[in-house]
C-alpha positions as CSV (number, residue, x, y, z in Angstrom):
1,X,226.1,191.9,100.7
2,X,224.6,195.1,98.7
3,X,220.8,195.0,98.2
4,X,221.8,195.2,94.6
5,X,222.9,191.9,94.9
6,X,220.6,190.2,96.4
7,X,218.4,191.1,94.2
8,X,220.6,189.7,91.1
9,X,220.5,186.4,93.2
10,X,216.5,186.2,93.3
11,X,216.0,186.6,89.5
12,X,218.0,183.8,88.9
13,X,216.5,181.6,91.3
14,X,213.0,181.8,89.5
15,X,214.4,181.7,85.9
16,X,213.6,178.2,84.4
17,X,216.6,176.0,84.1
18,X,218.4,175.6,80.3
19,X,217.6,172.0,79.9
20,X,213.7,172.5,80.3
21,X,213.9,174.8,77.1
22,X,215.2,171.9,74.8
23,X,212.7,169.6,76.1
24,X,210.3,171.8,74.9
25,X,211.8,172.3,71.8
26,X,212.5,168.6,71.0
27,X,208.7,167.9,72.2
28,X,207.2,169.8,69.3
29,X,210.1,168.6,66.8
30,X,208.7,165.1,67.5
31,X,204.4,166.2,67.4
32,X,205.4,167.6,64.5
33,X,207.1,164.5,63.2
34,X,203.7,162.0,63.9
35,X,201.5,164.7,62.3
36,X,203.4,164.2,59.2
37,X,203.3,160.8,59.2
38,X,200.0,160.4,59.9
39,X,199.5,162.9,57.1
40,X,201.2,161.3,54.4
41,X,199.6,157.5,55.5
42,X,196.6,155.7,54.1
43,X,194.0,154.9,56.6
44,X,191.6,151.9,56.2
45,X,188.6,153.1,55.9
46,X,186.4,149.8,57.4
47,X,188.7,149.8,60.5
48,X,188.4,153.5,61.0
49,X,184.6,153.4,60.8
50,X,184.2,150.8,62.9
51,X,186.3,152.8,65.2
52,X,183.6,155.9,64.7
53,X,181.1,153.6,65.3
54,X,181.6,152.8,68.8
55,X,181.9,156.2,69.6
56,X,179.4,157.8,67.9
57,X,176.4,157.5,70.0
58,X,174.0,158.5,67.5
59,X,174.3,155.5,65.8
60,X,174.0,153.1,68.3
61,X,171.0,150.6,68.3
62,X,168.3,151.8,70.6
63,X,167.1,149.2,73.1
64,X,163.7,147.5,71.6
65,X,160.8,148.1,73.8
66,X,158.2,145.6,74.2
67,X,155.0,147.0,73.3
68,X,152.7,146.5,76.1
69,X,149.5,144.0,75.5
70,X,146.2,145.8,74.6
71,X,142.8,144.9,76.7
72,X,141.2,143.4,73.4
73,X,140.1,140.0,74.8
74,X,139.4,140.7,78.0
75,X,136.4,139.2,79.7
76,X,134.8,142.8,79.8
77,X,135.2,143.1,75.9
78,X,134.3,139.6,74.3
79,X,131.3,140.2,72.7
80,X,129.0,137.2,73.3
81,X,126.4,136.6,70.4
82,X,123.1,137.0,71.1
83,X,120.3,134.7,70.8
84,X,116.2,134.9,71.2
85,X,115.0,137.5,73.1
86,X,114.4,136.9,76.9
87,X,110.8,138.9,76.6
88,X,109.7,136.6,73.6
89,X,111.4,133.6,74.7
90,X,109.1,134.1,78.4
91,X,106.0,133.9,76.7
92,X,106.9,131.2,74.0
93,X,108.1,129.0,77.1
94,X,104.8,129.5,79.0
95,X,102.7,128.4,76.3
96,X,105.2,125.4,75.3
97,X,105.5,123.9,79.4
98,X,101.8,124.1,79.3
99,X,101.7,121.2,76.9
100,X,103.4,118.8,79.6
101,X,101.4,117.8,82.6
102,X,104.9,117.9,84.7
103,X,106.7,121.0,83.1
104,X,103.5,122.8,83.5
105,X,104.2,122.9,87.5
106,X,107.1,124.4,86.8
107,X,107.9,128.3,87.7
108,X,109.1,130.6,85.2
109,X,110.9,133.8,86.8
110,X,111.4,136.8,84.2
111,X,114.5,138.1,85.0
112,X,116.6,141.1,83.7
113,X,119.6,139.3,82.8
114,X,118.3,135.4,82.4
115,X,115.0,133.7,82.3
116,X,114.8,131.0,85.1
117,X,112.4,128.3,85.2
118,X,112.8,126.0,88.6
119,X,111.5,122.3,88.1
120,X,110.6,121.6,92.0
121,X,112.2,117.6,92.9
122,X,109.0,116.4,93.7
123,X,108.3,116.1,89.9
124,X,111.4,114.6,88.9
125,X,113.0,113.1,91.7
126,X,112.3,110.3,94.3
127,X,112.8,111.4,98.1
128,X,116.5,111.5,98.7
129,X,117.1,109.9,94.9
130,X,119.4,111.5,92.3
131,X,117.4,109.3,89.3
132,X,115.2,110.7,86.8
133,X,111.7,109.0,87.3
134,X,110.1,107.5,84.0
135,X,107.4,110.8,83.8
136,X,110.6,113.3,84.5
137,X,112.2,112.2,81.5
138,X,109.7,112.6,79.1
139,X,109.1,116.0,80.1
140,X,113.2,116.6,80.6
141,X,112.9,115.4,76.5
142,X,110.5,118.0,75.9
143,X,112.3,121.0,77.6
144,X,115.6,119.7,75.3
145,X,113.9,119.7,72.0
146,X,112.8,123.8,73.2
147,X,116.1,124.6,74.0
148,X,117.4,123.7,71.3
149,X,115.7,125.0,68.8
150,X,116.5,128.5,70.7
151,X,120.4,128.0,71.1
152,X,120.8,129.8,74.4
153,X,123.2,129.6,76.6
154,X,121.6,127.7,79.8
155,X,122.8,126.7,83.3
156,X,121.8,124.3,85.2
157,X,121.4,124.8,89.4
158,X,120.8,122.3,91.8
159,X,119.3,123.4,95.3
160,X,117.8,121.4,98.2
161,X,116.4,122.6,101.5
162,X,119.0,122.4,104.8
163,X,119.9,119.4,106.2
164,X,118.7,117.6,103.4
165,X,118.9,113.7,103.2
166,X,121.2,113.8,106.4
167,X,120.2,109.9,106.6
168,X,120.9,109.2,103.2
169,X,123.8,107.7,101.0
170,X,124.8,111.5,100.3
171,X,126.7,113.4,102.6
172,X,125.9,117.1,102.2
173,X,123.2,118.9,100.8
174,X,125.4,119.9,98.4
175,X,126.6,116.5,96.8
176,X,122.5,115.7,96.1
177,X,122.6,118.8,94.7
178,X,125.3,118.6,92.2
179,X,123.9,115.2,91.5
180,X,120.5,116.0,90.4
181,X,121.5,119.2,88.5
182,X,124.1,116.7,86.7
183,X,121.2,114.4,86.1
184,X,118.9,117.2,84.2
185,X,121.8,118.2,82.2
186,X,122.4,114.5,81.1
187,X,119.0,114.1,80.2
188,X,119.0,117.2,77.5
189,X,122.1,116.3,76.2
190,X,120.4,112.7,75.2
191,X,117.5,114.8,73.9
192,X,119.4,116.8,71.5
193,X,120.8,120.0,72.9
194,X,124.5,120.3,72.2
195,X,125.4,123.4,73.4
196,X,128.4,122.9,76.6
197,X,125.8,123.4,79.8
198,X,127.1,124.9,83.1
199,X,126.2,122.7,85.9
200,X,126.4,124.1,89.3
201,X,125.4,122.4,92.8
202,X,124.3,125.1,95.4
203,X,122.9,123.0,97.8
204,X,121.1,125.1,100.5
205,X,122.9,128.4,100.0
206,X,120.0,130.2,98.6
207,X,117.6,129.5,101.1
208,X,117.4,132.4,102.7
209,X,116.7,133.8,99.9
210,X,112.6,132.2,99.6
211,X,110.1,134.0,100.9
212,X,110.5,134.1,104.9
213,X,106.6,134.8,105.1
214,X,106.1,131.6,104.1
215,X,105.5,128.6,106.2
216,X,108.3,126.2,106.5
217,X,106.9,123.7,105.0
218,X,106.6,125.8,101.5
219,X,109.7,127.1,101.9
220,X,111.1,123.9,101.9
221,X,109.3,122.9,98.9
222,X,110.4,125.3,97.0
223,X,114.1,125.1,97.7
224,X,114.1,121.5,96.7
225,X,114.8,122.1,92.9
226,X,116.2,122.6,89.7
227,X,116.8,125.7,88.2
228,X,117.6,126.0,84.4
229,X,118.8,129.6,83.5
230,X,118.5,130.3,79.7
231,X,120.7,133.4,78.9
232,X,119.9,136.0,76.3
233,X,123.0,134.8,74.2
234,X,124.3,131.7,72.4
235,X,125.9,128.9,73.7
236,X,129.0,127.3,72.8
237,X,128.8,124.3,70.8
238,X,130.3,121.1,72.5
């Protein structure tokens, strides 16, 4: 076979076969057909925007973000309304507890934050009792009527020295405690105050905190009490 030939015989291998050109041709016959149709139809135009719609992705609904809560009533940012002065209030306690033979053993301690005036057991209290004795009372009834006329806010601490009443029908420091500080508070309320009073029992948790020069003896003394802490601001009504 001539080279001439075999050349001839190449060509046609890589020419595309007859067929392929009318499926070509009858492809764009029939494009051609549907763009005419779709040309001369009438679309609906609520079906083909909803189509849009879904496809159109600045449109869609944005996902509603919780708005996250603001610190507006936090503890740290209540505003508590204030009351009487805790310089003024000192000095019109001092002259008013002088006026009761048993409030006027009482200690008043100016503090920064709170005025504290500790009623010692002895004057209101039996040994190892949680009642109120007659002379207790009467100045408890006088301390009411002064705090409320003021309108602080005032708590209400029970102490007692270690060990205390280990014999007795309570069993913890604590418990007598809790009892006689609930017993103060009582006796306000029944004398008029009607502000909501916090009453805490502490029992002997603070007694390391009197005076260690002291003797024992006064030490003691002094952690047998009842403190009532008057705030500088209002208390809530009950």
């Amino acid at each position: 076979m001539h080279s001439g030939e075999q050349s001839s015989i190449i060509l046609d291998k890589d020419r595309a076969p007859p067929w392929l050109l009318s499926f070509a041709d009858v492809t764009a016959l029939l494009l051609t057909f549907f763009v005419l149709l779709f040309s001369m139809s009438t679309l609906q135009s609520e079906k083909w925007q909803g189509l849009i719609s879904k496809h159109d992705s600045s449109k869609q609904p944005y996902k509603q973000l919780i708005p996250m809560p603001k610190a507006v009533n936090n503890l740290s940012n209540v505003e508590l309304i204030p009351a009487l002065p805790l310089g003024y209030l000192g000095e019109v306690l001092e002259e008013k507890l002088q006026a009761d033979p048993v409030l006027a053993r009482a200690i008043i301690h100016r503090l920064e934050s709170a005025i504290v005036i500790s009623l010692p057991s002895e004057l209101l209290f039996a040994a190892g009792e949680i009642a109120l004795t007659d002379a207790a009372k009467e100045a408890l009834f006088l301390m009411g009527g002064i705090v409320t006329t003021i309108g602080n806010q005032i708590d209400i601490e029970g102490h007692s020295a270690p060990k205390e009443n280990e014999d007795g029908i309570f069993d913890s420091a604590y418990i007598l405690s809790l009892a006689r500080a609930v017993a103060v508070a009582n006796e306000l309320a029944r004398s008029g105050y009607a502000q909501n009073t916090n009453i805490l029992g502490l029992g002997a948790s603070r007694f390391n905190q009197i005076d260690q020069g002291l003797n024992e003896e006064r030490r003691i003394a002094l952690a047998r009490r009842v403190d009532i802490v008057i705030h500088p601001y209002q208390g809530d009504a009950r």
